[in-house]
C-alpha positions as CSV (number, residue, x, y, z in Angstrom):
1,X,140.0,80.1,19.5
2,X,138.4,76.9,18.7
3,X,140.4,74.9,21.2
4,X,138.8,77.3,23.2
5,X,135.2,77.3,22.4
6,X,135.3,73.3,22.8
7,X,136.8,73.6,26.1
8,X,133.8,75.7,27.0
9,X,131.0,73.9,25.9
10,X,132.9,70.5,26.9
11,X,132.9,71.7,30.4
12,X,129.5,72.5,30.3
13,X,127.9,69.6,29.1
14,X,130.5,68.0,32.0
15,X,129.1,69.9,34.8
16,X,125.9,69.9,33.7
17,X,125.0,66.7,35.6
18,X,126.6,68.2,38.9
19,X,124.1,71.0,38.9
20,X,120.8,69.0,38.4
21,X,122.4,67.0,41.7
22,X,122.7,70.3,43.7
23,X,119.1,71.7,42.3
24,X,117.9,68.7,43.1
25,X,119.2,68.8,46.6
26,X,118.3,72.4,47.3
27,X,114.2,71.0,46.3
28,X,115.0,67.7,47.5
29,X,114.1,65.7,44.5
30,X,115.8,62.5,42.8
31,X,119.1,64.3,41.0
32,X,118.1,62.5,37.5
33,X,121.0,61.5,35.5
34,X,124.0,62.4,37.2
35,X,127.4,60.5,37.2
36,X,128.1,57.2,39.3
37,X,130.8,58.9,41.1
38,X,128.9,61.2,42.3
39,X,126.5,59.2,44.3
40,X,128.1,58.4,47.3
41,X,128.5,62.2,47.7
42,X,125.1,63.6,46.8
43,X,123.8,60.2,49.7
44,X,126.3,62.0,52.2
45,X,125.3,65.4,51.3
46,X,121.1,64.3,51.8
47,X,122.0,62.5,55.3
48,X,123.7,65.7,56.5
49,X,121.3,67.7,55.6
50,X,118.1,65.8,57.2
51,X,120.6,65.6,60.1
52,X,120.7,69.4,60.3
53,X,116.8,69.9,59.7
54,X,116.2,67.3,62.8
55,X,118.8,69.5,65.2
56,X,116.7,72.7,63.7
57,X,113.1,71.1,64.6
58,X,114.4,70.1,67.7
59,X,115.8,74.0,68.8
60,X,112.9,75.0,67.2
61,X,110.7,73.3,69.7
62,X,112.5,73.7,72.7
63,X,112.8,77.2,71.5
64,X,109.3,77.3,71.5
65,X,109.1,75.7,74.9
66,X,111.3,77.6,76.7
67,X,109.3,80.7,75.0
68,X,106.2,79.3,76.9
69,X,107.4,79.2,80.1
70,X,109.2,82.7,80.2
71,X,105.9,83.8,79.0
72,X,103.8,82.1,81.3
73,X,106.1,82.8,84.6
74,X,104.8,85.4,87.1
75,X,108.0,86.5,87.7
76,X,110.1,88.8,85.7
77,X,113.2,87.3,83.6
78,X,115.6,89.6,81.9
79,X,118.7,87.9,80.3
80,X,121.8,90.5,79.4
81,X,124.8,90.6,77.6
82,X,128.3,91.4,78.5
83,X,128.0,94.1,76.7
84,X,124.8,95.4,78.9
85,X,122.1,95.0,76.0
86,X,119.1,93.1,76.2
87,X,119.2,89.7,75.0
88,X,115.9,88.4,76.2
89,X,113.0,89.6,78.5
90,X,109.9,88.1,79.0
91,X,106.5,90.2,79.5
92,X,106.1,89.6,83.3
93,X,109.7,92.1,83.5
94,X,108.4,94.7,81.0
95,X,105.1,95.1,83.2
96,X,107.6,95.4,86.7
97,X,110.2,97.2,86.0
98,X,108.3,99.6,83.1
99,X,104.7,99.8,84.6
100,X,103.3,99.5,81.0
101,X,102.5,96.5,78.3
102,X,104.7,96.4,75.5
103,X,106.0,94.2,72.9
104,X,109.7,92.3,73.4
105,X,111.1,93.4,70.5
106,X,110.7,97.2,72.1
107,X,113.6,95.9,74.3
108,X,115.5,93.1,72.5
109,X,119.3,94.6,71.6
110,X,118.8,98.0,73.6
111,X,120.6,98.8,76.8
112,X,119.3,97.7,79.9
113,X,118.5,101.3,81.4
114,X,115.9,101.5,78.3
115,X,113.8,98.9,80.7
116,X,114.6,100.5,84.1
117,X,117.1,103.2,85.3
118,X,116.6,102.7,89.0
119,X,119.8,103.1,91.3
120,X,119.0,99.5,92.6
121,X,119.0,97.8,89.4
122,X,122.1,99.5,88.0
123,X,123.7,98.4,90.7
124,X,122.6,94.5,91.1
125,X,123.9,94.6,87.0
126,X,126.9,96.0,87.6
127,X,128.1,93.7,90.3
128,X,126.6,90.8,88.3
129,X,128.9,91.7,85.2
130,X,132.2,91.7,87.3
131,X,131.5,88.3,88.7
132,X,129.3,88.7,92.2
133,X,125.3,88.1,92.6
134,X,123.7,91.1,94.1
135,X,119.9,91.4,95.2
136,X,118.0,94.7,96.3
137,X,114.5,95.8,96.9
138,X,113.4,99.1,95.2
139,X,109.5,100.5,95.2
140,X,108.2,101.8,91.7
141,X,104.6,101.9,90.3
142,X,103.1,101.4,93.8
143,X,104.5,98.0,93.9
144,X,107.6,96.7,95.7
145,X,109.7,94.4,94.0
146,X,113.0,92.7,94.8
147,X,115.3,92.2,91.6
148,X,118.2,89.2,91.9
149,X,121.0,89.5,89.3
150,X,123.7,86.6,88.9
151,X,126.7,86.2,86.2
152,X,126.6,83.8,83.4
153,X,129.8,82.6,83.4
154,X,131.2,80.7,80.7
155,X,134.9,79.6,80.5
156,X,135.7,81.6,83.5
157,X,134.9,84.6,81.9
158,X,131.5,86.2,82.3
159,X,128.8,86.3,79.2
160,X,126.2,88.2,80.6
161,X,123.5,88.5,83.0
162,X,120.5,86.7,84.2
163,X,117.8,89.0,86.2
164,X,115.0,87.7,88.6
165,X,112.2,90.3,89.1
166,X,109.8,89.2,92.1
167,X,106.7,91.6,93.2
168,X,106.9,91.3,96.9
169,X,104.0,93.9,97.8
170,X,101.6,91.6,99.1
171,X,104.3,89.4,101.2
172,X,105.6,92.9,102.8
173,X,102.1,94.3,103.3
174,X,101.3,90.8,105.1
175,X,104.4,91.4,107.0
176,X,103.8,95.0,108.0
177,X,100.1,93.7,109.1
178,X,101.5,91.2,111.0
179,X,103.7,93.9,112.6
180,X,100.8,96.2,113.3
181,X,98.6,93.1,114.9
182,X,101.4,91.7,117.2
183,X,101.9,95.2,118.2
184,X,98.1,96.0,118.7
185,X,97.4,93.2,120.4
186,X,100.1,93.7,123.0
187,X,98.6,97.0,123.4
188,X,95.6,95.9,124.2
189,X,96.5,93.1,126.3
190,X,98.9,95.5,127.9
191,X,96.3,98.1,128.9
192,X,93.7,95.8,130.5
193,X,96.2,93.8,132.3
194,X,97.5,97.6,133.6
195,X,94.4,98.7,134.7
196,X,93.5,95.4,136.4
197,X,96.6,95.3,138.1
198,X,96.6,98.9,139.3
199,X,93.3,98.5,140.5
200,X,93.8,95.1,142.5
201,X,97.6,96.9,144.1
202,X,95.5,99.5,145.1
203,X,93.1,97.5,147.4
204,X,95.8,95.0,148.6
205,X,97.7,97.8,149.9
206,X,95.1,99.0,151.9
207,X,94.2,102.9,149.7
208,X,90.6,101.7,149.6
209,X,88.9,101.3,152.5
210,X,84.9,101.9,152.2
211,X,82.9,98.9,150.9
212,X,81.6,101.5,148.0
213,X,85.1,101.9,146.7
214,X,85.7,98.6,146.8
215,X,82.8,97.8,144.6
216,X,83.8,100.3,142.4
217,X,87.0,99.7,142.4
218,X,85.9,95.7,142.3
219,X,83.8,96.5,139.2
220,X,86.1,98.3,137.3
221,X,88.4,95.3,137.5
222,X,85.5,93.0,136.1
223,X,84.7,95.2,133.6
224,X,88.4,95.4,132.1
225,X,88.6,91.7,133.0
226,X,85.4,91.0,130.5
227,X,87.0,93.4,128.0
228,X,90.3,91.1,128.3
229,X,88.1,88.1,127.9
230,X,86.5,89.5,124.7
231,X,89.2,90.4,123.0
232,X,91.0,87.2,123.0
233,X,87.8,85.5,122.0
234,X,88.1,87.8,118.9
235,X,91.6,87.4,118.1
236,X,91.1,84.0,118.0
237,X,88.0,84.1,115.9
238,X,89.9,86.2,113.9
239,X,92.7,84.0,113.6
240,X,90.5,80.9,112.9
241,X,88.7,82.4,109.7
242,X,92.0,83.7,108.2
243,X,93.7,80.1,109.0
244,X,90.8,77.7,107.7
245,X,91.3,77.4,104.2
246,X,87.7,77.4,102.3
247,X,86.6,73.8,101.4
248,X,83.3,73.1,99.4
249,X,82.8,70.0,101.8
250,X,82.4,72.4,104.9
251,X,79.3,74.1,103.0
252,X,76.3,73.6,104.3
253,X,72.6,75.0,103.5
254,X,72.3,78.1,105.8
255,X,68.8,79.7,106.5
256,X,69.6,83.3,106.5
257,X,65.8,84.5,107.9
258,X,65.8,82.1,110.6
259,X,69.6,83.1,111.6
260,X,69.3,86.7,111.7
261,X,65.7,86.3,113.7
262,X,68.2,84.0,116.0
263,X,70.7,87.2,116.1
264,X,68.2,90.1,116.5
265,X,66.5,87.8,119.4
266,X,69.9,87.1,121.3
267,X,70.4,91.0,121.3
268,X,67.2,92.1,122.4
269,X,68.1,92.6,126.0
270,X,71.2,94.8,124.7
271,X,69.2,96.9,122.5
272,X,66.3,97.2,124.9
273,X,69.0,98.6,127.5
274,X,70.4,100.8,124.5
275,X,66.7,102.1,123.8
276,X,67.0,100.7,120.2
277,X,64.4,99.3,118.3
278,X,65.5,95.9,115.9
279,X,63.3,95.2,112.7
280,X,63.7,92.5,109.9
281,X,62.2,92.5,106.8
282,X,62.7,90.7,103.8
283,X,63.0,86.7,102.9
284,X,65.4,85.0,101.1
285,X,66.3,81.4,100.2
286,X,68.7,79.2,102.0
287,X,72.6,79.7,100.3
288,X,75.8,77.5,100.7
289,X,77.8,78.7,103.5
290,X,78.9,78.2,107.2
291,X,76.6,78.9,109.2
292,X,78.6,79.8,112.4
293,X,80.6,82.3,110.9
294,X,77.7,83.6,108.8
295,X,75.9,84.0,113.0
296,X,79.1,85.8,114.2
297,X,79.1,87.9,111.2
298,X,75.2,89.2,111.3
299,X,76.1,89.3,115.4
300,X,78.5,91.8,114.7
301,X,77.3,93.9,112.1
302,X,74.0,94.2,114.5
303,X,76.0,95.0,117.9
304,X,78.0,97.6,116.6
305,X,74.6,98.9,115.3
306,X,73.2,99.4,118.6
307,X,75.9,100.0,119.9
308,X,76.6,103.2,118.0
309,X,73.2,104.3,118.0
310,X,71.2,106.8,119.6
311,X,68.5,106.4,122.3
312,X,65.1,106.0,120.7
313,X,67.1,104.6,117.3
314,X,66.7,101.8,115.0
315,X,68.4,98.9,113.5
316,X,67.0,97.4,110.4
317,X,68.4,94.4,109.0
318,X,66.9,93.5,105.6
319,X,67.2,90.4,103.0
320,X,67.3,91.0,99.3
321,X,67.2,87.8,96.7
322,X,69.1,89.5,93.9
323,X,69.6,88.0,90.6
324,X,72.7,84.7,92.0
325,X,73.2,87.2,95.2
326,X,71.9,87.4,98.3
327,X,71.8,90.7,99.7
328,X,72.0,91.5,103.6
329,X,71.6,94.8,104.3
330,X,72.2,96.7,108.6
331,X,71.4,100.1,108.5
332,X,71.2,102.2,111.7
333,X,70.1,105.8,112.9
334,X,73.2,106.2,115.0
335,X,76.6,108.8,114.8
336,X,77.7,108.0,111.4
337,X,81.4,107.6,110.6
338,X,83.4,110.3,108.8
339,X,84.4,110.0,105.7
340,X,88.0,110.1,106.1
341,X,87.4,106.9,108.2
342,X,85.2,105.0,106.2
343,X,87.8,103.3,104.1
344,X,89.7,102.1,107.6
345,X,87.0,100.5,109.6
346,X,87.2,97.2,108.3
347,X,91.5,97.0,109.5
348,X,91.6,95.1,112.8
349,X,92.0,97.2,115.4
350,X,90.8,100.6,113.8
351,X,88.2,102.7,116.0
352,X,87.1,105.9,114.5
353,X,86.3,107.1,118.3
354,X,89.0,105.3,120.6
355,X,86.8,107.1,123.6
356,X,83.8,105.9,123.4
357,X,84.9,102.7,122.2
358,X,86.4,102.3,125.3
359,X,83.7,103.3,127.4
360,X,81.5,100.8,125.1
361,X,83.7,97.8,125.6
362,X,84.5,97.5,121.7
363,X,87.8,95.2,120.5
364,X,88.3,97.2,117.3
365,X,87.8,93.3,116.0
366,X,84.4,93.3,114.9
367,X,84.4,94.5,111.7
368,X,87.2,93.1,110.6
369,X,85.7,89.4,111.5
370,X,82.9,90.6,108.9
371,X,85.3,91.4,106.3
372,X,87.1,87.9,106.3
373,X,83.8,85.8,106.7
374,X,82.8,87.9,103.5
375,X,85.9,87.0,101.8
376,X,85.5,83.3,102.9
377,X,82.3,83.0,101.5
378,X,83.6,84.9,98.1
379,X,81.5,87.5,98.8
380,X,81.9,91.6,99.0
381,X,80.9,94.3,101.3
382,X,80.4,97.5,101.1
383,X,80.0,101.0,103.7
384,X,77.8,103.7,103.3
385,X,77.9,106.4,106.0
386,X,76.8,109.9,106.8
387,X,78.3,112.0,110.3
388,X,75.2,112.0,112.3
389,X,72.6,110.4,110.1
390,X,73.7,106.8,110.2
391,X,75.4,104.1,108.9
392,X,74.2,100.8,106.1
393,X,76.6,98.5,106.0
394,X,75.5,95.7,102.7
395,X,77.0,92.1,102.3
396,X,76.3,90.3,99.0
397,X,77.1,86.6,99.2
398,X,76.5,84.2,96.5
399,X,73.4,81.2,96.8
């Protein structure tokens, strides 16, 4: 028993020094008295460890890093396990593929279908976990978005997923407009060629044979030829305002009373023939702008106003200095627009009455040249109508 009790507090007293070294290690102090023996040890043990608190500062940060960019990245990133649970996602997915704002750790170790349970995405998942990268496009939320899944393959066996979310729905929308233009256009083109054509085979071949139906026939031809003429001059207006990108140098100080007196004066013979009466009111101070779009965009606005007007009608155009805006206002006693139309008007090409804009001469162009001047000049527009009362069209573009 006593050989014992010795042995005990002997072995104590003998370790005692070894556990001040590994407190002090654990606080990283000096270990105090400790045996000589042990220092080569406890130096080995305090350069290891520094080592491994480096390598953990240096994930840390390109933890943090990487965390950044995910987060910061338009696109949606989803990263999944072999066993089809979420790994990582960063908030640009959660807002794609679950239409909502929601906190990563929502998602972190679920299943994948907890994020989205389209057909599409199942499938690009699937394929990705036996080894094959699969893409597909799939609609949700209003929005169309094309998902790209590839393998993460390590040691020839696969570890998981890695999921590319783009949103697409402006870069298909462009598409489709570029689809409906093309297609307009040769419409267009198409008819007025047509008609000129059939008109001019018709007098070669000797149908007409009075000098009156050859003038008739001979002004129908210039008329369709003048309505060929203006609608290429649109489309390539057109084409030049959504091509030239918007550059500060290019500004210049416009004089928005003296231009739309310029405007109203040009169309006075028009208006006179229409039996419309033009008025301006208001005066404003000079903004930043180009000044030849800013004229083909007040010409516009005020030919379709007489031109959908009424005999014995008006056309007022009005200037407003309101607080950093300038306000330009073309109101008219004409037909109106209906209501179901008013939301359409400004797409190229769109007529509310394809029959009278025929008869009229009208492109379809117009006011879809005032829409992308307003745009260019970071400005807004805005349509008020009523069916038979009239129609007050207002543009607000900054000084």
């Amino acid at each position: 028993g006593l050989a014992l009790f010795l042995s005990r507090r002997l072995t104590k007293w003998m370790i005692r020094p070894v556990e001040r070294a590994a407190r002090a290690l654990d606080h990283d102090e000096e270990s105090g008295a400790t045996y000589d023996e042990l220092t080569p040890f406890v130096s080995h043990i305090r350069a290891q460890d520094q080592q491994i608190n480096d390598q953990k500062a240096t994930l840390e940060q390109e933890r943090e890093t990487l965390g950044i960019i995910t987060n910061s990245m338009r696109e949606g990133l989803l990263l999944i396990s072999k066993d089809k649970n979420v790994v990582s996602i960063n908030p640009s997915a959660i807002h794609m593929l679950t239409g909502r704002k929601a906190d990563v750790y929502e998602f972190q170790g679920h299943n994948y279908l907890i994020v989205n349970r389209t057909r599409e995405m199942h499938e690009c998942v699937t394929a990705a976990l036996e080894g094959n990268s699969r893409d597909a496009v799939f609609s949700m939320y209003g929005k169309i978005y094309h998902v790209y899944a590839s393998p993460m393959i390590r040691l020839a066996e696969v570890q998981g997923v890695v999921v590319i979310v783009l949103d697409e729905t402006q870069q298909r929308l462009a598409e489709r407009s570029r689809r409906e233009f093309s297609a307009n256009v040769s419409h267009e083109l198409k008819t007025a060629v047509t008609s000129i054509s059939g008109y001019a085979e018709m007098m070669e071949s000797g149908m007409v044979s009075s000098m009156d139906d050859i003038r008739t026939f001979s002004g129908s031809i210039h008329k369709e030829a003048l309505r060929l003429i203006a609608l290429i001059e649109d489309i390539i207006r057109l084409s030049r305002i959504e091509e030239s990108p918007r550059q500060a140098d290019e500004m210049e100080s416009v004089d928005l009373n003296e231009l739309c007196a310029a405007v109203l004066e040009s169309l006075d013979p028009v208006a006179k023939k229409a039996k419309v009466c033009l008025h301006l009111d208001g005066s404003v101070p000079p903004i930043s702008g180009a000044e030849a779009m800013l004229s083909e965009m007040v010409y516009n606005l005020c030919e379709n106003a007489i031109k959908y007007n009424r005999p014995d009608g008006d056309v007022w155009v009005t200037l407003t200095d309101d607080d950093g805006e300038i306000e330009l206002k073309v109101k008219d006693t004409g037909i109106g627009i209906p209501e179901e139309s008013q939301v359409r008007v400004f797409e190229r090409f769109y007529r509310v009455d394809k029959s009278r804009s025929k008869q009229i001469g009208g492109t379809g162009l117009g006011l879809s040249i005032v829409k992308h001047v307003v745009e260019y000049h970071l400005g807004r527009v805005e349509l008020d109508s009523t069916l038979g009362v009239g129609t007050e069209i207002r543009v607000w573009l900054p000084k």
